[in-house]
DRENRO-529542 format. One record per residue (C-alpha): residue in three letters; z, y, x. Coordinates in steps of 0.2 Angstrom, whole numbers, plus 2048, in hexadecimal, padded with zeros to 3 digits. Layout:
BEGIN
ALAZYX ...
//
This chain:
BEGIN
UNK90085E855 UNK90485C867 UNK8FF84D871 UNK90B84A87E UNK90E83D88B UNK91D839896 UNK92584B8A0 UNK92384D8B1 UNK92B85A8B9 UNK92186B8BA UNK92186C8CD UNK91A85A8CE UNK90D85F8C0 UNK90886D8C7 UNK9028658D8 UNK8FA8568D2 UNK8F08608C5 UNK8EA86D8D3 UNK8E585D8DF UNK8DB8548CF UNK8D28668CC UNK8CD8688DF UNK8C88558DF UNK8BE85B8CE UNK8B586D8D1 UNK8AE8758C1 UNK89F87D8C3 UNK89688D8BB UNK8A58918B4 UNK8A48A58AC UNK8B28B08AF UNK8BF8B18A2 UNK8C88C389F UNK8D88C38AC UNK8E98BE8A1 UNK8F58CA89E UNK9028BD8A3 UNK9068BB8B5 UNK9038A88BC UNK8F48A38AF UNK8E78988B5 UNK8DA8A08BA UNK8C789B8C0 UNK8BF8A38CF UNK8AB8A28D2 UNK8A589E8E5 UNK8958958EA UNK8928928D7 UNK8A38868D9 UNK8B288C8D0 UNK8C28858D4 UNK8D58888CF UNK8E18918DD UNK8F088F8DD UNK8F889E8DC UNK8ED8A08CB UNK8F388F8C2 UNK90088D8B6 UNK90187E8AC UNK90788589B UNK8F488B899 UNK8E987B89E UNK8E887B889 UNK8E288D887 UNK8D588B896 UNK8CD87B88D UNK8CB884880 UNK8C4892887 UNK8B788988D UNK8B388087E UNK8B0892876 UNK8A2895885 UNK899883884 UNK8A187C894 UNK8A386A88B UNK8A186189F UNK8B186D8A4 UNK8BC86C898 UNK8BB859899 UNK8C08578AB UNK8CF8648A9 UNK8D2857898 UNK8D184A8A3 UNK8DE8518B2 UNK8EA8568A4 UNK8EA84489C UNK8EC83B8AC UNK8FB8488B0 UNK90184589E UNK90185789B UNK90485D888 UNK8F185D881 UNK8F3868870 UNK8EC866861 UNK8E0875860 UNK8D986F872 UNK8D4861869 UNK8CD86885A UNK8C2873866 UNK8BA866871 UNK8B885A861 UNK8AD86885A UNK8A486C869 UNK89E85B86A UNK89A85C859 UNK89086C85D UNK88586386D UNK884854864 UNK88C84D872 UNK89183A86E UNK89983487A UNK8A3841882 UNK8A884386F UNK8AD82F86D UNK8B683487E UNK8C3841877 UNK8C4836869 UNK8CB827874 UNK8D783287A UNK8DD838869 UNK8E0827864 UNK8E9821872 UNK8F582F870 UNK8F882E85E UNK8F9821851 UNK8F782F843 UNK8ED840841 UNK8EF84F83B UNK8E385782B UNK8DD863839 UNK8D8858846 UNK8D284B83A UNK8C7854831 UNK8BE858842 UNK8BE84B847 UNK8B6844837 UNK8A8852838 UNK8A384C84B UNK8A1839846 UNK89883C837 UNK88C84B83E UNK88A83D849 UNK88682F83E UNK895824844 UNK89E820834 UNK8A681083A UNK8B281C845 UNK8B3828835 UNK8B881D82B UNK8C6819836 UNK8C9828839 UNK8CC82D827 UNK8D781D827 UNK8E0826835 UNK8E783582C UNK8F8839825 UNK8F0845819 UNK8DF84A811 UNK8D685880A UNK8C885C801 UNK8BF85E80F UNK8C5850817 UNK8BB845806 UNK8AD84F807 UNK8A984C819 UNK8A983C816 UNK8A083A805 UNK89284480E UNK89283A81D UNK89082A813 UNK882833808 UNK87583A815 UNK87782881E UNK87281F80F UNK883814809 UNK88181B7F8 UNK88D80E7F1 UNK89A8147FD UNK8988257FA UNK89B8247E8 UNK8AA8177E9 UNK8B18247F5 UNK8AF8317E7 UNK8B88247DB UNK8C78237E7 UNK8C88377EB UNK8C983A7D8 UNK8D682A7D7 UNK8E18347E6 UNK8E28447DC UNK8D684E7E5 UNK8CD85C7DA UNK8BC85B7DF UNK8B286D7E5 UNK8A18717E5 UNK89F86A7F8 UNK8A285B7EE UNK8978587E2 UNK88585B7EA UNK88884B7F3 UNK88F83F7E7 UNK87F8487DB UNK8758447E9 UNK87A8317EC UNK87882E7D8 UNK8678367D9 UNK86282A7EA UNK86681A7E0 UNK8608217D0 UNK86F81D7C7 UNK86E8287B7 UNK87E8237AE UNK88B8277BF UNK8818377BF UNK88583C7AF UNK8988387B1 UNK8998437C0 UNK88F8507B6 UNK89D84F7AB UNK8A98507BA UNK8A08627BD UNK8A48677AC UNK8B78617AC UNK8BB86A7BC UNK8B387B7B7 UNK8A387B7C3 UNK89587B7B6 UNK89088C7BC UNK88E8897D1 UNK87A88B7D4 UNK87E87D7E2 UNK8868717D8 UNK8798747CA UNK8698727D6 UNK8728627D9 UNK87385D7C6 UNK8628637C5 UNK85C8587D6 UNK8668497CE UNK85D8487BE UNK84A8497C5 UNK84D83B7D0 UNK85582F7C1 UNK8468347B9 UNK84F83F7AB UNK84684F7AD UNK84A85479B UNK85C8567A1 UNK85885D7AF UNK84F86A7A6 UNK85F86C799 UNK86B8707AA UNK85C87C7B2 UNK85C8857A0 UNK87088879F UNK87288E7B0 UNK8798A07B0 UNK8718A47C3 UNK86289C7CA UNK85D89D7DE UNK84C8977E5 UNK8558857E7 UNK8568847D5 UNK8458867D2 UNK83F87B7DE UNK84886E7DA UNK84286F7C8 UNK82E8727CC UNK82F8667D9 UNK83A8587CB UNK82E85A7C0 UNK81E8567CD UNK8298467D3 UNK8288417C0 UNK8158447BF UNK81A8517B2 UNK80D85D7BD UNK8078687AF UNK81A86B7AA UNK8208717BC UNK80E87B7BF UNK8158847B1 UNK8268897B5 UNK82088E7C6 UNK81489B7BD UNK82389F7B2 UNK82E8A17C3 UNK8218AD7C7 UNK8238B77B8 UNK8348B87BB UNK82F8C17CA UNK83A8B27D4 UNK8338B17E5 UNK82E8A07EA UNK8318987FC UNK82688E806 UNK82C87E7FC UNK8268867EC UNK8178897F3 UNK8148797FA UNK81986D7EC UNK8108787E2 UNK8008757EE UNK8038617EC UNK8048627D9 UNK7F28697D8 UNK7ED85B7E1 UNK7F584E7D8 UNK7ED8567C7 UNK7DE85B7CF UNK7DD86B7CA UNK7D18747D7 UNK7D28867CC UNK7E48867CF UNK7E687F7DE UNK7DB88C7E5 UNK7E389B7DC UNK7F68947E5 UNK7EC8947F6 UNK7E78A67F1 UNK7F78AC7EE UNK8008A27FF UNK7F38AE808 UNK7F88BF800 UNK8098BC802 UNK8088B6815 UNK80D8A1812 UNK7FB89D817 UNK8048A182A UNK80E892829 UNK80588182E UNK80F87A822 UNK805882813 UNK7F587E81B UNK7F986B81C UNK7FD86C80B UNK7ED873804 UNK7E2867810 UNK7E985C805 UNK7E78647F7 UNK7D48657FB UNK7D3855800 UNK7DA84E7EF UNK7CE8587E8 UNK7BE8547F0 UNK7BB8647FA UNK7BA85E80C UNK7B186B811 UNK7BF87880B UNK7CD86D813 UNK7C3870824 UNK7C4886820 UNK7D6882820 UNK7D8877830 UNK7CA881839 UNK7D6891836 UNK7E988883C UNK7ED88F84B UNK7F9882851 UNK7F387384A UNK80086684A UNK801853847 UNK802854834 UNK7F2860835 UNK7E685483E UNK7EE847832 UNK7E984F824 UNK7D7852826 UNK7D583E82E UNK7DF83981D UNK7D1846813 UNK7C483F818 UNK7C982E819 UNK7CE82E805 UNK7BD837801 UNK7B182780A UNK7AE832818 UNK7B4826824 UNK7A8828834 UNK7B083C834 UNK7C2833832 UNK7BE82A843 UNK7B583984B UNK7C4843847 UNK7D183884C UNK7C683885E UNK7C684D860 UNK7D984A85A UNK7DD83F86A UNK7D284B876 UNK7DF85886F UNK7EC851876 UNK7F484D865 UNK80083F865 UNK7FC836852 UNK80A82F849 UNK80B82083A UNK7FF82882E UNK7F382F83B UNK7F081B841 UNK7F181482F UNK7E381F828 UNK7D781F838 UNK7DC80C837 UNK7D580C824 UNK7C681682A UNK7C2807834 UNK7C67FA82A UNK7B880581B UNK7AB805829 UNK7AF7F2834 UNK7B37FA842 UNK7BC7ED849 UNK7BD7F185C UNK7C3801856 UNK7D17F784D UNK7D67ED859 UNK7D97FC865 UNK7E4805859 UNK7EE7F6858 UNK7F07F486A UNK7F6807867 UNK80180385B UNK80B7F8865 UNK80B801874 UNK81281186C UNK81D80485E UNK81580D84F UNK8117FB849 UNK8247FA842 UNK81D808836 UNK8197FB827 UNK80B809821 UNK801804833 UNK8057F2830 UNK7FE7F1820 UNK7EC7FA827 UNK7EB7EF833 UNK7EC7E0826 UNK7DF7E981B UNK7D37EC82B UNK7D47D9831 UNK7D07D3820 UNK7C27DC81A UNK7BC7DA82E UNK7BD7C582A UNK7CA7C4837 UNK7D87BE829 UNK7E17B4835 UNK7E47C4840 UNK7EB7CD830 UNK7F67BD82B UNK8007C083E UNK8027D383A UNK8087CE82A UNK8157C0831 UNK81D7CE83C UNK81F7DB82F UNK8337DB82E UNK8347E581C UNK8267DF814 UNK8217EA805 UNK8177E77F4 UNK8077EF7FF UNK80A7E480E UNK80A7D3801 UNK7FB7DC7F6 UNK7F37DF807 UNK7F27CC80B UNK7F07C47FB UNK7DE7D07F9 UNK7DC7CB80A UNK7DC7B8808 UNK7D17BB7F7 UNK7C37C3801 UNK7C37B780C UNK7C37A9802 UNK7D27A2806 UNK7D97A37F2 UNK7E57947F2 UNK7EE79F7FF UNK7EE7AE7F5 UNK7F67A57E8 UNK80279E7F4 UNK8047AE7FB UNK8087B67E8 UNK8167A87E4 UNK81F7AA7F4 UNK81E7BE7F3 UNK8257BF7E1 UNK8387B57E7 UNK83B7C77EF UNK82F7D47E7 UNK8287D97D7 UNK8157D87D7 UNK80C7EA7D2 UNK7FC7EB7C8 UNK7F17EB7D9 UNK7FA7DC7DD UNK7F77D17CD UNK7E47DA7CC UNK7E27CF7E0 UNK7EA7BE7DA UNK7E17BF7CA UNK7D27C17D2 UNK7D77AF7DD UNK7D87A87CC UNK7C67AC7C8 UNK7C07A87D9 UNK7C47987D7 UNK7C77947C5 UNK7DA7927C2 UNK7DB7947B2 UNK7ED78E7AE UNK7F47967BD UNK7E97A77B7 UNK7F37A47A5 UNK8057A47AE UNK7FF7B57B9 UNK7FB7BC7A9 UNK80C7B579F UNK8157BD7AF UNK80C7CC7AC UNK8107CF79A UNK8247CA7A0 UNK8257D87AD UNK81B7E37A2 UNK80B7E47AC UNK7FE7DF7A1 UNK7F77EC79C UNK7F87F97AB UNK7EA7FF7B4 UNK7DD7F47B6 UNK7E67E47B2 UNK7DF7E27A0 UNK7D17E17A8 UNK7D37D57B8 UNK7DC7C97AA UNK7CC7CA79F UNK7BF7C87AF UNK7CA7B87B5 UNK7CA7B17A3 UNK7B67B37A2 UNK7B37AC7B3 UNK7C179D7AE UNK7B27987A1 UNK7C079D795 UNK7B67A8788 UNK7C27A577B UNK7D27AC782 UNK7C77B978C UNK7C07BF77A UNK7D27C0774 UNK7D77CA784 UNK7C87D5782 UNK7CF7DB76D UNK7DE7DD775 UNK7DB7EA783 UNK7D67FD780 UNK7C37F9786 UNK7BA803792 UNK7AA80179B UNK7B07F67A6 UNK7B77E9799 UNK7A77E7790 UNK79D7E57A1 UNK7A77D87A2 UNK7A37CF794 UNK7917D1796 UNK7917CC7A6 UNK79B7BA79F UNK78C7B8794 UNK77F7BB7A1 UNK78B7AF7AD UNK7877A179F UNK7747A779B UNK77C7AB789 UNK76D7B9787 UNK76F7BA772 UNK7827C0774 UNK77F7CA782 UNK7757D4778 UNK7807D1768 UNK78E7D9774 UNK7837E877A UNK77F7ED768 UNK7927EE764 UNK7967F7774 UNK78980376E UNK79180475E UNK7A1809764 UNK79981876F UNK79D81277F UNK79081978C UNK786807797 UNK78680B7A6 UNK77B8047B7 UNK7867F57B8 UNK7837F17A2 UNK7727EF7A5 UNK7747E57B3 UNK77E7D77A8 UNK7717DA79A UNK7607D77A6 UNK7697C97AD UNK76F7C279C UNK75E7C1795 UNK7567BA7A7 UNK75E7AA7A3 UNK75C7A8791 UNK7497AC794 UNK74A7BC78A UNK73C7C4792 UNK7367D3785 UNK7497D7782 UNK74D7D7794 UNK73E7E3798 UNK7427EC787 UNK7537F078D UNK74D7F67A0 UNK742803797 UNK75380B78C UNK75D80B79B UNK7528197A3 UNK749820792 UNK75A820787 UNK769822796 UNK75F82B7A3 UNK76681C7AD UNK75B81B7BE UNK75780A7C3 UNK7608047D3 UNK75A7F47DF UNK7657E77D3 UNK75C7EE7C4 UNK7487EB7C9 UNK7537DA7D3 UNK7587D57C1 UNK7467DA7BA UNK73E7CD7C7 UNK7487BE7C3 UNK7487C27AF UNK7337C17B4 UNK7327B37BF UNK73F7A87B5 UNK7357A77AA UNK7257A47B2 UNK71C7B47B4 UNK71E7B37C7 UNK70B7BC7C8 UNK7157CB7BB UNK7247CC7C8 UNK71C7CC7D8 UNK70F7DC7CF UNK7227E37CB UNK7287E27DB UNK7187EB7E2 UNK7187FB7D6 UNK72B7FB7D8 UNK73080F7DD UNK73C80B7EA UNK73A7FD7F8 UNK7407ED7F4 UNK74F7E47FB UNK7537CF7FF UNK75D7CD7ED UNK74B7D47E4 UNK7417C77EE UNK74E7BA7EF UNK74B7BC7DC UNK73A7B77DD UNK73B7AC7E9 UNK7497A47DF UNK73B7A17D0 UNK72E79A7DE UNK73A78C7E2 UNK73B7897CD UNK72B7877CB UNK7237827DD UNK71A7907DF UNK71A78D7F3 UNK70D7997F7 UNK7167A87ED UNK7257A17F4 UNK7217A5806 UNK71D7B4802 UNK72D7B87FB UNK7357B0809 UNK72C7BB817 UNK7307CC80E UNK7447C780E UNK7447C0821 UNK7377D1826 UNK7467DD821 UNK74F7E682E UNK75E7E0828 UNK76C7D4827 UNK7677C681E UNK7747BE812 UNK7787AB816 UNK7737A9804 UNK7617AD808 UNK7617A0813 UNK767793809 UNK75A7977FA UNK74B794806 UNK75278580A UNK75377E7F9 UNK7417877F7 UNK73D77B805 UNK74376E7FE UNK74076E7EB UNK72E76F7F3 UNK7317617FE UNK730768810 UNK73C762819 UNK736766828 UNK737779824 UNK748778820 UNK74B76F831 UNK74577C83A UNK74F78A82D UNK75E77F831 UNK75A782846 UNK756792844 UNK76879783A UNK77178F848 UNK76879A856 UNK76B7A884C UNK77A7A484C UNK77B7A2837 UNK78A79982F UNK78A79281E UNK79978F815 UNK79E77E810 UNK79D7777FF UNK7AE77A7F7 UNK7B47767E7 UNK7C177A7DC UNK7C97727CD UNK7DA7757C5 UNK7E57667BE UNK7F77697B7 UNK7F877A7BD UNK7F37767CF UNK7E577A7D8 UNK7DA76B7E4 UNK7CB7717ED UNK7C07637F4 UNK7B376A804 UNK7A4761807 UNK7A6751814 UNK7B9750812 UNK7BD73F810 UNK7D2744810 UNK7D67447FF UNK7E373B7FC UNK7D97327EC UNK7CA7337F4 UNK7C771F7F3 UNK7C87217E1 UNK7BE7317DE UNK7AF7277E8 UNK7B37187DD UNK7B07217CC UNK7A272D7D2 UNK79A71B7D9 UNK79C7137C9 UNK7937237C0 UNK7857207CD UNK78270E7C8 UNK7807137B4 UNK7737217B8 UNK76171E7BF UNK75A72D7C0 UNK7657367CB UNK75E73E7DA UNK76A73B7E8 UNK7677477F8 UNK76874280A UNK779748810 UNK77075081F UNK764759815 UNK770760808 UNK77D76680F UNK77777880F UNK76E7767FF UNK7807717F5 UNK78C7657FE UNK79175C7EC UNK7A27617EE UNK7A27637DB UNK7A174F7D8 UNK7B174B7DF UNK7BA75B7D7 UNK7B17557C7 UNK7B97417CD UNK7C97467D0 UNK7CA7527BE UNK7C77407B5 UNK7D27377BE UNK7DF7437BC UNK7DD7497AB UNK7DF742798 UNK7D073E790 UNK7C774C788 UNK7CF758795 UNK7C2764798 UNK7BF7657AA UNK7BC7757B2 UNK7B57777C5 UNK7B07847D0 UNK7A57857DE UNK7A07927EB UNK78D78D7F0 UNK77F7897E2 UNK77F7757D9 UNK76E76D7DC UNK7647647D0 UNK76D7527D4 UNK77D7587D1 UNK7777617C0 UNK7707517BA UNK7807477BF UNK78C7517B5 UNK7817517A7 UNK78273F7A5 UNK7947407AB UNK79974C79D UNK78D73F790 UNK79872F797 UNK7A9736795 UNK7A6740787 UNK7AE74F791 UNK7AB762793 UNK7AA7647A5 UNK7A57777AC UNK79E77C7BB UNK79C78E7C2 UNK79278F7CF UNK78C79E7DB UNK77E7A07D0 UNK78479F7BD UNK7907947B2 UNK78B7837AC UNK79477979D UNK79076979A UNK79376178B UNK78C750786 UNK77E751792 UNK77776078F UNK77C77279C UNK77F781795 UNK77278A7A1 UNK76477E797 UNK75E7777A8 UNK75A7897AF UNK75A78B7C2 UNK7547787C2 UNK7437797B8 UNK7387837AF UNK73D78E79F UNK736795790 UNK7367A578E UNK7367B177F 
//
């Protein structure tokens, strides 16, 4: 084709061409040989300044000159002699255009490319096969397939090559759906596919995992003859493995005539992308029988499948063999087997192979921070990170997430915070991976508000980023909001099981049963229920619920492991059920399933609220006789209170003195606990000065139980002066809160608030109760608000009011129920002839027809057995 505009004549031409190119020097131009034809245009160097003479121009070669320089690299000269020939509408051939198209394709020069293009269009209303195919080639190496579309549009006839393009263009940019509706339409025109053709449409089915096009092209292959191509069979072979269909993929790996490295690579790394590791460890031993000589990604993948199967022999033999056959050279390898090492639990061998890179780059010093990060070595994360920035080493998306994660393990929050300045600055917070650290750090550092305005600005939130949050808000006590949280999160995403284990563990938090039911209906619909720990979260929220029924019938219907039947136990221990406790240890036993630390825990505590003494102790001596189990602080904790609950404060306090390691606050707060039971205020004092003696942080819990010491012993004036003392130290208490679930919703009352919309009529009927009962002990507000906060009565209130008779009422509450609340619900559960449940921080109380379920333990002395 040649593009012509309106003639001039030749004299005319010549002049004006020879003004534009002395207006528009080219410079550094090499010499071309001399032309053998007299009157060529010729280029002569001076000054390093090239310009035409006029004896040397002739304007039938201003096509063969572009294109001359095209063939050195001279895109800038060629353009401006481009340029002079179009404003001169001199004929610009076709092959001049081909040859600038592709040297713009070659220096990915953009603009100058869209700039021949303009003038290609404004010439012609049609193009050629040759020039559109170019063309075609430059937009889409460029990423533009808006123009390439058009362009396609554009041409009076197509090729093969001309679908191909496209269809490859539309693949490596992601429009998967194009590229195969493209495909549909070649084979519509009557175009015989080749074997360019085929590794991208394979390639698009196996992005979108769509199983059933991929086998229709498969068939294609075999229609039109090209079952034998290695290519187009490493693409069969690629497009399987990602549907998931390894079986098949094997099949087409089987039949091939001729196998190359790709082929298996593609297999042994198919397989490890299945989590079939065993099956592609394998066939690369096999490969290596067939004396087939792997490649770096052999090696690699092969490195990674080690890992994922923790296989340290194996791992270690590959590493072995990348040495003697010179891959351990490539940094590449050695990032890999960091990993490997780190999978494994040998840090110190993932240091040999960073100590001996050479030219460590980013990846390297991710590697190790990641090793030691994912092995609780947290504090050699950070220092890492530290040597990594005095490196000069610019850290990426991963390298910030995991040092963020280091700090979020060890509440490094200043840390934090400067790594999210850092993040911003550099605009690695758009990584979601960064993001979603940063939410984790802020929540497990209390600073959830923090993490809810990283969360907001996430633009593509995924399942981590909502499962992020929704633990978040649950270790920071704001469970209504997890739950919110969940229900919002499920319009546009399907929950994983690290998701439902966070919202199920809301549910327990604060007792929503129904809405724990519809998690657990959800569960089974989306075929969750029994994955991972599920099974188990579902069991621990039914027990905590007080719903020991359904929890019973989860618990026959799971595979149990140690974890389920620790729950169990510890729901018996929660309701000081010591008899079934034990009846559920014997059966465990039974069923050879090893107790472990936390078994004996539930057990000691089980029979310490029944009053069980001789079997609690009995039990303490088979944990480290039969199970060689060595006690920890909670264990001689547990031994205390079993002891002083039942009145052998003197036997506890001669425990706590011959114990072998030094006791902690939770083993005097046990005692101390006992001393307020039976007003024992001298002991008690004691107790109180070892906790507040310890060079350590003192839990706010501790603080509340000497205040109700103090005052179950009547001194108030102590519990002033504790009060004074909290605030200097700067001690918050949290305020009484109380949960209670009614049709599937969940109300939670605080302590003083007065908003409630039925407040008027929850005081009215709690008021009414007051009058029928004599005996009730009813606190100043100023005295008990850090002792309980009643917040349980008016969730109790507004359960009646609310519910149909003999609607058990099921409430819970995050600080301990004092005696005058105990006593009220006891009469209030007589009066109305209603179950009404209350768990505490402490244990789980049921009343029923005036009488708790913890017999009055915690409130007065027991008897013990």
């Amino acid at each position: 084709m040649a593009v012509s505009a309106k003639p001039h004549t030749i004299s005319s031409r010549h002049s004006d061409l020879l003004n534009s190119l002395h207006h528009n020097p080219i410079s550094k131009t090499p010499n071309f040989p001399t032309p053998s034809r007299p009157n060529k245009l010729s280029l002569t160097k001076k000054h390093e300044i090239s310009v035409f003479t006029t004896d040397s121009f002739n304007t039938s070669d201003p096509n063969t000159l572009i294109c001359n320089l095209c063939l050195h690299g001279n895109l800038q000269q060629a353009l401006i002699l481009l340029n002079a020939m179009k404003k001169l509408r001199i004929c610009v051939e076709e092959e001049t255009y081909i040859s600038l198209i592709d040297l713009c394709e070659r220096k990915r020069a953009e603009a100058e490319g869209s700039e021949v293009y303009d003038m290609i269009k404004s010439s012609n209303s049609q193009l050629g096969i040759r020039i559109g195919n170019q063309l075609l080639s430059m937009f889409v190496r460029f990423g533009n397939l808006v123009d390439a579309w058009y362009v396609f549009g554009k041409m009076s006839e197509r090729n093969v090559f001309t679908w191909n393009v496209l269809i490859g263009g539309y693949c490596k940019s992601g429009c998967f759906d194009e590229a195969l509706s493209l495909y549909n339409r070649m084979l519509w025109a009557g175009v015989r596919p080749d074997v360019y053709t085929f590794p991208s449409v394979l390639r698009t089915c196996g992005a979108v995992s769509d199983v059933v096009r991929g086998r229709e092209v498969h068939v294609h292959v075999l229609r039109f003859g090209l079952s034998s191509n290695v290519d187009v069979n490493n693409a069969l072979i690629s497009m399987y493995v990602k549907c998931g269909n390894v079986y098949t993929a094997r099949l087409v790996f089987d039949k091939m005539p001729e196998r190359d490295t790709i082929s298996w690579n593609a297999m042994i790394s198919g397989y490890f992308e299945n989590e079939e590791c065993l099956d592609g460890l394998k066939l690369f031993l096999n490969m290596l029988d067939r004396v087939v000589v792997p490649d770096l990604m052999t090696i690699t993948s092969v490195i990674s499948a080690c890992g994922f199967v923790c296989d340290e022999r194996l791992g270690k033999s590959v590493h072995a063999y990348a040495t003697k056959h010179a891959f351990g050279q490539d940094v590449s390898i050695d990032n890999s087997l960091i990993q490997f090492y780190s999978s494994v639990g040998a840090c110190e061998e993932a240091e040999k192979v960073f100590s001996r890179i050479r030219s460590k780059d980013v990846v390297s010093w991710t590697s190790m921070i990641s090793s030691y990060e994912n092995n609780g070595l947290s504090e050699k994360a950070v220092e890492f990170y530290k040597k990594m920035k005095m490196e000069n080493i610019e850290p990426d998306e991963i390298t910030i997430a995991s040092v963020i994660s280091a700090c979020a393990s060890l509440n490094l929050l200043n840390l934090g915070i400067e790594l999210h300045g850092y993040a911003k600055t550099t605009g690695l917070i758009s990584y979601v991976i960064v993001a979603n650290a940063l939410i984790d750090l802020y929540s497990k550092c209390k600073r959830i508000d923090k993490a809810l305005e990283v969360f907001k600005l996430i633009r593509n939130k995924n399942i981590i980023s909502w499962t992020s949050i929704i633990h978040g808000l649950v270790i920071n006590n704001r469970n209504l909001e997890a739950l919110v949280f969940f229900r919002r999160m499920k319009t546009s995403l399907l929950p994983n099981s690290i998701t439902l284990i966070a919202v199920l563990a809301a549910c327990a938090k604060i007792g929503a049963l129904v809405t724990g039911k519809e998690i657990h209906a959800y569960a089974l619909r989306i075929r969750l229920a029994f994955d991972g720990y599920v099974p188990n979260a579902l069991l621990d929220m039914y027990v905590k619920c007080g719903n020991m029924k359904t929890a019973w019938n989860q618990f026959n219907l799971i595979e149990n492991d140690i974890t389920s039947w620790n729950t169990m136990l510890t729901g018996y221990a929660q309701r000081g059920q010591g008899q079934h406790a034990i009846d559920l240890f014997t059966k465990m036993v039974k069923s050879d399933v090893e107790p472990d630390a936390v078994t004996f825990i539930s057990l000691l505590c089980a029979c310490g609220r029944s009053g069980m003494v001789e079997h609690g102790l009995a039990y303490f001596n088979i944990m480290t006789e039969d199970y060689r189990i060595v006690p920890n602080l909670k264990h001689y904790a547990c031994v205390v209170d079993l002891l002083a609950r039942a009145g052998k404060l003197e036997e506890a306090y001669t425990f706590i003195t011959k114990m072998p390691i030094k006791p902690d606050a939770a083993v005097w707060g046990a005692l101390l606990n006992a001393c307020r039971i039976y007003r024992n205020f001298e002991l008690g004092q004691v107790a109180a000065r070892r906790i507040f003696d310890l060079n350590e942080w003192i839990n706010v819990g501790y603080y509340t139980l000497l205040c109700n010491f103090y005052a179950d012993n009547g001194k108030w004036d102590e519990v002033a002066k504790l009060k004074k003392s909290m605030s200097e130290k700067g001690v918050i208490v949290d305020p009484g809160c109380s949960w209670v679930e009614v049709k599937g919703n969940v109300h939670a009352f605080l302590t003083g608030d007065k908003n409630h919309p039925q407040q008027k009529e929850i005081d009215s009927i709690l008021n009414a109760f007051y009058e029928k009962m004599d005996d009730i002990v009813v606190f100043d507000d100023s005295k008990a608000d850090v002792l309980c906060g009643h917040s349980e009565r008016s969730a109790v209130g507004f359960g009646l009011l609310n519910t149909a008779p003999g609607v058990p009422i099921r409430v819970t509450k995050n600080l301990y129920m004092c005696l005058s609340c105990h006593c009220l619900l006891k009469f209030i559960s007589k009066v109305v002839r209603r179950e009404i449940s209350v768990r505490d921080s402490e244990c789980f109380h049921c009343f029923k027809d005036g009488v708790c379920s913890c017999g009055d333990s915690g409130y007065k002395p027991t008897n013990s057995s």
